[in-house]
C-alpha positions as CSV (number, residue, x, y, z in Angstrom):
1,X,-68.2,31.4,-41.4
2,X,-65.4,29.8,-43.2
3,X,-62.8,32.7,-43.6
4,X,-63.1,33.7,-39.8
5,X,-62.7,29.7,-38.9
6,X,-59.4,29.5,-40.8
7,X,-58.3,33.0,-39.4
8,X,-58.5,31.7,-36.2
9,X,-56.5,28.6,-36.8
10,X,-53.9,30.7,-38.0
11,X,-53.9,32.7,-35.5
12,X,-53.5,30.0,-32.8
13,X,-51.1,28.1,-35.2
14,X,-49.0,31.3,-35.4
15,X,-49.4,31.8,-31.8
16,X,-48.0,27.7,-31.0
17,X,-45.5,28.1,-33.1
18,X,-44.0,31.1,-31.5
19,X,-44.5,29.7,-28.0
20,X,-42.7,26.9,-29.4
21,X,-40.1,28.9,-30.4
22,X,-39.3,30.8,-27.3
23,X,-39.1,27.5,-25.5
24,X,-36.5,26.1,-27.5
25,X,-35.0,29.5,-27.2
26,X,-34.9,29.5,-23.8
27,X,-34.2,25.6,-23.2
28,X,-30.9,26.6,-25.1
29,X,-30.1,29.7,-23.0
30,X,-30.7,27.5,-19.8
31,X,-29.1,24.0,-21.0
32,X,-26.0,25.7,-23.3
33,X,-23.7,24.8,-20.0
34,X,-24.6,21.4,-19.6
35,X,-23.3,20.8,-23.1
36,X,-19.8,21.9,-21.9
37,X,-17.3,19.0,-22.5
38,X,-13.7,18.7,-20.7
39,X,-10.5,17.4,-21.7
40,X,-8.5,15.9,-19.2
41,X,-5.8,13.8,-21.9
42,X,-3.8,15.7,-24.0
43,X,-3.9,13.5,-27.1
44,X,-5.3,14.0,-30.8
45,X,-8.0,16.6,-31.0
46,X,-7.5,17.5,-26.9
47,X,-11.2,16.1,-26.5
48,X,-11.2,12.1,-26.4
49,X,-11.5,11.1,-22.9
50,X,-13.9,9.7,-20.4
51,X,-13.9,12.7,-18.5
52,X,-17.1,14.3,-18.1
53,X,-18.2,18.2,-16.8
54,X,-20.7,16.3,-14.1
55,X,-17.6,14.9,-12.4
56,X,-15.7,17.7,-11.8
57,X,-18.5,19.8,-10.9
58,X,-19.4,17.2,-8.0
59,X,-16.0,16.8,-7.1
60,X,-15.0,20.3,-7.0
61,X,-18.4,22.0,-5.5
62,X,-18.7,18.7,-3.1
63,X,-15.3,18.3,-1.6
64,X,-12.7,20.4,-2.9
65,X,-14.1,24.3,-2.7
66,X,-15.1,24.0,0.6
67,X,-11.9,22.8,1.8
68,X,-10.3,25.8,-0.7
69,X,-12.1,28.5,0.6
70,X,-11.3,27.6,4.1
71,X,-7.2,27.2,3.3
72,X,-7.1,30.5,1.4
73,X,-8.7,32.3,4.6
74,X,-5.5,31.7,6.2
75,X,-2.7,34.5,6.9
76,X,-0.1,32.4,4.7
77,X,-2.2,32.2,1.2
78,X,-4.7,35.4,2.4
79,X,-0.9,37.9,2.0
80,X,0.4,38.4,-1.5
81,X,3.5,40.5,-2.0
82,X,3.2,42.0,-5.3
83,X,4.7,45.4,-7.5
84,X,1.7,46.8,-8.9
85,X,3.5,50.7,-9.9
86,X,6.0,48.6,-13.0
87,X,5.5,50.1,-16.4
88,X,4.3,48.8,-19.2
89,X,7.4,47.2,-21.3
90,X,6.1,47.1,-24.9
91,X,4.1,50.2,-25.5
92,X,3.0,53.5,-23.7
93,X,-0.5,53.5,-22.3
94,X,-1.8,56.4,-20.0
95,X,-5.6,55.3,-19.5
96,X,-5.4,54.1,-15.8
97,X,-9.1,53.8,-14.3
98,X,-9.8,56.0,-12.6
99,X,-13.0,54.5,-10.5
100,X,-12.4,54.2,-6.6
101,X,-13.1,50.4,-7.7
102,X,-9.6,50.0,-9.1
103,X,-7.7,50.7,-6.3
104,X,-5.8,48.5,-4.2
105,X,-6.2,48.9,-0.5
106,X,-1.9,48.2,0.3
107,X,-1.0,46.3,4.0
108,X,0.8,48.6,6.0
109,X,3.6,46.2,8.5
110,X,1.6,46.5,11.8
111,X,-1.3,44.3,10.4
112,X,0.9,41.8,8.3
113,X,1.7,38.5,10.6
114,X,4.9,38.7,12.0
115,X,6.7,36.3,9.8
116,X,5.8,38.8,6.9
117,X,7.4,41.9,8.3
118,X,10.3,43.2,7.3
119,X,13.6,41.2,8.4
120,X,11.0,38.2,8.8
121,X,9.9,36.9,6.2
122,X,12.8,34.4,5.7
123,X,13.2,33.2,9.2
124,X,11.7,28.8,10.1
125,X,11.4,29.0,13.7
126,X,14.7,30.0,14.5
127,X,14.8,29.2,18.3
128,X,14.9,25.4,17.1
129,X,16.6,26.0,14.7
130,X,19.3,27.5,16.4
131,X,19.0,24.7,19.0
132,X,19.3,21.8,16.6
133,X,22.3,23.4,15.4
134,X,24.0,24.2,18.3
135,X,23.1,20.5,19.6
136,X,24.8,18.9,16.2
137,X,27.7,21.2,16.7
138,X,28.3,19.3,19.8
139,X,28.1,16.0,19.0
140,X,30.7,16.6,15.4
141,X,32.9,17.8,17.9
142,X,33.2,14.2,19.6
143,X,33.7,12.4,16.7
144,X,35.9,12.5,13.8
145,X,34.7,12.5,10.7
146,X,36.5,12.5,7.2
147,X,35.2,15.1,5.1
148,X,36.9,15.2,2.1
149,X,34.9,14.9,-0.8
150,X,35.9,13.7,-4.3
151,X,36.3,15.7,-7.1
152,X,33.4,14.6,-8.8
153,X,31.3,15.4,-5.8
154,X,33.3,18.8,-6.0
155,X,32.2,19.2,-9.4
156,X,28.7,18.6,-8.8
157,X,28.5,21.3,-5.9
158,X,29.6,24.2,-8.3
159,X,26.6,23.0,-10.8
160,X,24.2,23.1,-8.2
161,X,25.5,26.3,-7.0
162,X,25.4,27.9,-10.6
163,X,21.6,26.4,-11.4
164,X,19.7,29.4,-12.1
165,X,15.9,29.1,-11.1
166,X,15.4,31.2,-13.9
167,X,15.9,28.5,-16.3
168,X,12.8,26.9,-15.0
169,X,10.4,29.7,-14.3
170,X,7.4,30.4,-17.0
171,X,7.2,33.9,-15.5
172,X,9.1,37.0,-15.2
173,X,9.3,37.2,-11.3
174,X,9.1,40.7,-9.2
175,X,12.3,41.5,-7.8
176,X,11.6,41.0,-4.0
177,X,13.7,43.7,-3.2
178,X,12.0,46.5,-5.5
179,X,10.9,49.6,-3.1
180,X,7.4,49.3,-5.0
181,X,7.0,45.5,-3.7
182,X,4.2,45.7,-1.4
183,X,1.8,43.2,0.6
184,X,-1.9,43.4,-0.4
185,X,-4.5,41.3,1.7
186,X,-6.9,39.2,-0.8
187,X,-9.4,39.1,1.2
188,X,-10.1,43.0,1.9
189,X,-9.8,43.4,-2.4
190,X,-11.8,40.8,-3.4
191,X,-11.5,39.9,-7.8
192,X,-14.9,41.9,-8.8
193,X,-16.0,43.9,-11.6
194,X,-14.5,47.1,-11.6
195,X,-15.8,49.4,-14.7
196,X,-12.3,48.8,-16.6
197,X,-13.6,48.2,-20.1
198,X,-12.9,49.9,-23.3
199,X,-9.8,49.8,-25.6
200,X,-7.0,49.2,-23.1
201,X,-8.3,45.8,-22.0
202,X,-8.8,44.8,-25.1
203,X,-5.9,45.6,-26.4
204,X,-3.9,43.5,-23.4
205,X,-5.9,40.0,-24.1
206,X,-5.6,40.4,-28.0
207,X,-1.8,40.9,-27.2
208,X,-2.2,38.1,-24.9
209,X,-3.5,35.9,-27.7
210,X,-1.6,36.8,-30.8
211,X,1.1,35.0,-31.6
212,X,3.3,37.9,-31.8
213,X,2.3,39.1,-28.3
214,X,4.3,41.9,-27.2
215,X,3.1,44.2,-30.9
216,X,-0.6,44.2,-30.7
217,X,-2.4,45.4,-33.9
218,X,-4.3,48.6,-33.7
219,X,-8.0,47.8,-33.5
220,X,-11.5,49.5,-32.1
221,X,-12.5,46.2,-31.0
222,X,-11.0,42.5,-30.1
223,X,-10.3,40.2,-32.6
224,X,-8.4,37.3,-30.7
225,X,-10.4,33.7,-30.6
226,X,-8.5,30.6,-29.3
227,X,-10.7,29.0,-32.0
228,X,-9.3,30.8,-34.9
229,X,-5.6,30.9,-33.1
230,X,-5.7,27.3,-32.1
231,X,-6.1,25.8,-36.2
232,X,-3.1,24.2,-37.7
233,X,-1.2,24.7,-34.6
234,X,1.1,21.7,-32.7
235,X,-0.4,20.4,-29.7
236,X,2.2,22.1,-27.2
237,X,0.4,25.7,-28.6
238,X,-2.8,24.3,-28.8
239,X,-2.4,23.8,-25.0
240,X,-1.3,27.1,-24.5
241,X,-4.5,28.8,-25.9
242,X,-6.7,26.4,-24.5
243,X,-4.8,27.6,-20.8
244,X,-5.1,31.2,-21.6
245,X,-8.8,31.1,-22.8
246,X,-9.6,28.7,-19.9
247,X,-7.7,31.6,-17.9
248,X,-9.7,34.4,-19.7
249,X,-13.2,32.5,-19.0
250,X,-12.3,32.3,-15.3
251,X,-12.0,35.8,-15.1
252,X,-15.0,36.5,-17.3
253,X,-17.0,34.2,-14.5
254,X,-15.9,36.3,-11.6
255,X,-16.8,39.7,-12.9
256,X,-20.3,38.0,-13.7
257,X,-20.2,36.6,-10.6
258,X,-19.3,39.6,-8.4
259,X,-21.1,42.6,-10.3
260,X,-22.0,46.3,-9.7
261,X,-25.7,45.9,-9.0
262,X,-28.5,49.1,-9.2
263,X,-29.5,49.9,-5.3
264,X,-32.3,52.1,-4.9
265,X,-31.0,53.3,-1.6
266,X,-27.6,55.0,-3.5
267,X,-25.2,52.1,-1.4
268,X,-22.6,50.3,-3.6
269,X,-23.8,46.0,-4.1
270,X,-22.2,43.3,-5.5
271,X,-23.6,40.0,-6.8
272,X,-24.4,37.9,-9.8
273,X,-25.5,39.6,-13.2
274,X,-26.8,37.2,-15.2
275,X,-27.2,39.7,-18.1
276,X,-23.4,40.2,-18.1
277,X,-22.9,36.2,-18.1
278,X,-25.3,36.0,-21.1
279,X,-23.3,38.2,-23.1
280,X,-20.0,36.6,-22.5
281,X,-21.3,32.9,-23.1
282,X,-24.2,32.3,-24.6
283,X,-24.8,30.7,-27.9
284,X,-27.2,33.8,-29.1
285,X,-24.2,36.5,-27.6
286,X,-20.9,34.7,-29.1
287,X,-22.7,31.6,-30.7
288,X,-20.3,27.9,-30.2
289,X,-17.6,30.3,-28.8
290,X,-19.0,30.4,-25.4
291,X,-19.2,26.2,-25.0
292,X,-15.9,26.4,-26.3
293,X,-14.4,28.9,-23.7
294,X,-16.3,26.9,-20.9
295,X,-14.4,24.1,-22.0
296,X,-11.5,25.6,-21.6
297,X,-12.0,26.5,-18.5
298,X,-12.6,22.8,-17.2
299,X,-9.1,22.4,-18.6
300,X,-6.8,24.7,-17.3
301,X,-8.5,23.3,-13.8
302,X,-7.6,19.8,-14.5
303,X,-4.1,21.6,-15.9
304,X,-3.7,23.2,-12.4
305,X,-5.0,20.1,-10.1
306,X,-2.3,18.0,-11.6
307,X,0.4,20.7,-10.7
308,X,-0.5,20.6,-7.5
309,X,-0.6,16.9,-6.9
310,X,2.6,16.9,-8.8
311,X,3.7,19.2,-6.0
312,X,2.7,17.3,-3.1
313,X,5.9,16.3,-2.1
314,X,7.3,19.3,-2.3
315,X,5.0,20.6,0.4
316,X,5.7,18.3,2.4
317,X,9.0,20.3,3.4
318,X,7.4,23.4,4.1
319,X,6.2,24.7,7.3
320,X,4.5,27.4,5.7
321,X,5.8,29.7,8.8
322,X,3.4,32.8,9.2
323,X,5.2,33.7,13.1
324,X,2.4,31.3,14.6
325,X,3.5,28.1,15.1
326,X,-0.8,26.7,15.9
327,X,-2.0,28.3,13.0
328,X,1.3,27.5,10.4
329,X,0.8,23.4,11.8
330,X,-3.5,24.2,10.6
331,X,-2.6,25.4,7.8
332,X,-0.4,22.8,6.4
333,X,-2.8,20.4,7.8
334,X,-5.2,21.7,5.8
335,X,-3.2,22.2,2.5
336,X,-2.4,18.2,2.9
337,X,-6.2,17.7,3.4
338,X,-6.6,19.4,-0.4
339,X,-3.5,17.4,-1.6
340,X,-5.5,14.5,-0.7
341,X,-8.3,15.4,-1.7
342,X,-7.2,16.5,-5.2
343,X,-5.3,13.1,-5.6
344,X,-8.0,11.5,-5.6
345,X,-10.0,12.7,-8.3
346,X,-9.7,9.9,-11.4
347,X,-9.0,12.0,-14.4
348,X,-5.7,13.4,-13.6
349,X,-4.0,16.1,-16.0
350,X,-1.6,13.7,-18.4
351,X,1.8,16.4,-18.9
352,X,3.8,13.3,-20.1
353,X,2.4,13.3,-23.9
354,X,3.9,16.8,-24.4
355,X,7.5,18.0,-25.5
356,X,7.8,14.6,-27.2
357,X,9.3,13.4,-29.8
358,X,13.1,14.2,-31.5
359,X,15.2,15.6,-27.9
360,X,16.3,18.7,-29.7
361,X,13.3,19.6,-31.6
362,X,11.6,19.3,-27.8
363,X,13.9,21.4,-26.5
364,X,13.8,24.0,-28.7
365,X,9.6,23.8,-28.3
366,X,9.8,24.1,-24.4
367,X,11.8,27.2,-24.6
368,X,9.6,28.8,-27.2
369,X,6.5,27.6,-25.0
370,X,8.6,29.0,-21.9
371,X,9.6,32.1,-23.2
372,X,6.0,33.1,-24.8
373,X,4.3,33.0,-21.6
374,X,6.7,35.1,-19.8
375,X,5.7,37.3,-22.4
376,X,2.2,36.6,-20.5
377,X,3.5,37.6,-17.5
378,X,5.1,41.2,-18.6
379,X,1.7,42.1,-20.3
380,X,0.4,41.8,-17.1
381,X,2.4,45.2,-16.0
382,X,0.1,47.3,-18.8
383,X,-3.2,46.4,-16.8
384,X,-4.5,50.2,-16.6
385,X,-6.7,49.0,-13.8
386,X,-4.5,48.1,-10.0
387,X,-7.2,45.3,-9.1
388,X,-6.9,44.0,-12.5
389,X,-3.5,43.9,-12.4
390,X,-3.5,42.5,-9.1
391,X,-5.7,39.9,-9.4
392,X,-4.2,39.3,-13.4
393,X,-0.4,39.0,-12.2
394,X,-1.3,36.7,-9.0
395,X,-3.5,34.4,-11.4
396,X,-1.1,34.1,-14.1
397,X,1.8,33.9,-12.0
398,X,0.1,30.9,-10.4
399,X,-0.2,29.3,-14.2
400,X,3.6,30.1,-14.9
401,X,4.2,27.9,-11.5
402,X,1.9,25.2,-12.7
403,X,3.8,24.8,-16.0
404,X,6.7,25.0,-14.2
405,X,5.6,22.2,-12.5
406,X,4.7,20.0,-14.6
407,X,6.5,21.4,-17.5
408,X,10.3,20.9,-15.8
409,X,10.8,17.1,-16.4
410,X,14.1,16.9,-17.3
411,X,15.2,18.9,-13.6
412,X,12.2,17.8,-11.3
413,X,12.1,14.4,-12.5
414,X,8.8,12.6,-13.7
415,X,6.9,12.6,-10.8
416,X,9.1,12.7,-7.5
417,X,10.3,16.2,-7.4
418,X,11.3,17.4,-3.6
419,X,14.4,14.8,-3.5
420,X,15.8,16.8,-6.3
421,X,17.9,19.3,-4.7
422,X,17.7,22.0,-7.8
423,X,14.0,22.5,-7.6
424,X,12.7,25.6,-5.3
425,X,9.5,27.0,-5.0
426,X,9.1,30.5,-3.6
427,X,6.4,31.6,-0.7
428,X,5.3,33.9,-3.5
429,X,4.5,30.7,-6.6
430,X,3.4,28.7,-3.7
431,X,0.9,31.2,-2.3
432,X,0.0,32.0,-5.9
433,X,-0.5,28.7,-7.4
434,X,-2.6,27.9,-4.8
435,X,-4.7,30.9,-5.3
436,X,-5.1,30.6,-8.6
437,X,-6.7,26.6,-8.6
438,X,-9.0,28.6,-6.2
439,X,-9.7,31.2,-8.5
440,X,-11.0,28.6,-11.0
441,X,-12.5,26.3,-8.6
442,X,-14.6,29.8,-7.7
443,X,-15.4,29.9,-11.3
444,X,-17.2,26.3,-11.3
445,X,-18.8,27.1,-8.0
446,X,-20.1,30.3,-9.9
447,X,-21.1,28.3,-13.3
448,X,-23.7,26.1,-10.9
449,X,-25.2,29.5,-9.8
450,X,-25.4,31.3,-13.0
451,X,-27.1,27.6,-14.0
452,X,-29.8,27.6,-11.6
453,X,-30.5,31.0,-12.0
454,X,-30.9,30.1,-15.8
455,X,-33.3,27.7,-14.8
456,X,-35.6,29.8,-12.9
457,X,-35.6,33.3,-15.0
């Protein structure tokens, strides 16, 4: 009677234990996002602050998504003009997918708004314009006026006239008057998982990571990490990677988010996969990596929220003009509703700590900063995939006109930047940069879903 009583203590001991053991298992598969920390100070390690993931997830899914999602419905942000046929400038690469879910549905002119067709897309309202002209014409012509400017308000023209733009741009910017530049409406090809996997996208984020980006090393798989890139760095390039893996997470989040799901009726669906999620950021899948790349992602938002209360002001000069005067006036109602909004939120992005220091030594650190993520922006032209490569240029162009925005001190001034008459924003790095903070506010959104569904599998 003894031996079968202690047999069947072990038995329910081994049984416990593995119970026990599963649980802990699964409370770390469910709870690994909650353990997500954000960074919203750029000082020391890039992790001592007050800021906490509960407060951005309440203030983005709460009050600024919503209002997001409704602004980026509109003609102005919904159009992107883009060149999606450039080759790939650093090395030769013929594996373009070839799945019907890589193509890119192009606008033809009739259903573009009429501010966007051809000979268009640079007019304001030109009736009043034309007026108010006429009408100041008129009353110069009843006064005398001495115009006669000094020399060193001569000399000041012909710098502002030679300013290049250039000089401030972090990206390498489509030539709007290629043949191949072409409208495509966001909303009819939606960022989604399209079956471009393999070698060739691989290759363009380990390029994207190395520090020598433009030679990437031969390899069957990926070997880039912003943990193992990021040691012994400065903090301006710690910033960088901690943008582009933020960048790469977002990404990651909406492929999860907006997956190819079985149908027994043979119809294509989308939706969320948690599987696919679990394999990109969980701690048994990619072990600390994935809290790491989650925090990343928190801080290329904050990165991207400041930029655009930096740019406030700017916007503030725009009309936005679409060719319809009611919905232009809603729209930049609405875009001022976000500004608002996003001005509101406590822990602001702090740009100020960076590119400090010795002047020339800054300098010099800014350019190299600059001048790498272009590098960024040309990979984006060897995307095999033509929703990739949509989706990739129009997100990282939107970064490039972050940093460029918060990155351009010395021209835009510290925080008052439309009185300075050298700093321009295109419709294109407006409409991009305010697609891209949507883009990772869609990613937060989607981390709350992938949560519960945690919770309940």
């Amino acid at each position: 009677m003894g031996r079968p009583l202690i047999l069947q203590v072990l038995v329910l001991l081994a049984v416990f234990l593995a119970t026990e053991s599963n649980k802990n298992r699964s409370q770390t598969s469910t709870n690994f996002l909650d353990k997500a920390e954000c960074s919203c100070k750029l000082k020391g390690g890039l992790d001592d602050c007050s800021c906490d993931v509960e407060s951005i997830d309440s203030f983005n899914n709460g009050k600024i998504h919503p209002l997001l999602e409704e602004l980026l419905g509109r003609n102005y942000f919904r159009y992107f003009k883009v060149n999606l046929n450039k080759e790939c400038p650093f090395w030769y690469d013929d594996s373009k997918c070839a799945l019907k879910d890589c193509a890119v549905d192009i606008c033809t002119e009739e259903v573009l708004p009429e501010g966007m067709r051809n000979g268009h897309e640079i007019k304001k309202y030109m009736t009043d314009s034309l007026k108010e002209k006429e009408e100041c014409d008129e009353m110069m012509e009843l006064s005398t006026v001495d115009h006669t400017l000094s020399q060193e308000s001569k000399d000041a023209f012909v710098e502002w006239t030679e300013y290049d733009d250039s000089q401030l741009s972090f990206c390498v910017m489509d030539d709007e008057d290629e043949n191949d530049m072409q409208y495509v409406d966001l909303l009819l090809n939606p960022e989604r998982y399209t079956g471009y996997k393999g070698e060739s996208p691989h290759r363009i984020w380990r390029s994207i990571y190395e520090e020598n980006c433009f030679k990437p090393v031969q390899s069957t798989r990926p070997s880039y990490s912003p943990n193992i890139v990021s040691k012994g760095l400065c903090l301006e390039k710690r910033v960088f990677y901690r943008v582009i893996s933020g960048l790469h997470s977002s990404i990651n989040i909406h492929l999860c988010a907006r997956h190819l799901l079985p149908d027994g009726w043979g119809r294509t669906k989308w939706g969320p996969k948690l599987e696919e999620f679990r394999k990109r950021f969980s701690p048994e899948s990619v072990g600390p990596q994935g809290t790491t790349r989650l925090k990343n992602l928190y801080f290329v938002y904050l990165l991207e929220l400041r930029a655009l209360v930096k740019a406030a002001p700017y916007f503030l000069n725009q009309t936005f003009y679409t060719g319809d005067q009611r919905e232009d006036s809603e729209v930049r109602q609405l875009l001022m509703e976000v500004l608002e909004v996003a001005r509101q939120f406590p822990y602001q992005f702090d740009e100020n700590t960076m590119f400090q220091g010795d002047p020339k030594e800054a300098r010099r650190l800014k350019e190299e900063f600059r001048q790498h993520f272009w590098n960024v922006t040309r990979i984006m032209d060897c995307v095999g995939c033509d929703k990739c490569r949509l989706w990739g240029k129009l997100q990282v162009h939107g970064l490039g006109t972050a940093l460029k925005v918060l990155f351009s001190g010395d021209i835009i001034g510290r925080t008052d930047i439309p009185h300075n008459r050298q700093f321009h924003m295109t419709r294109r790095e407006i409409v991009a940069l305010v697609n891209a903070f949507g883009r990772l506010s869609k990613s937060i959104r989607a981390l709350e879903d992938f949560k519960n569904m945690m919770k309940t599998s």
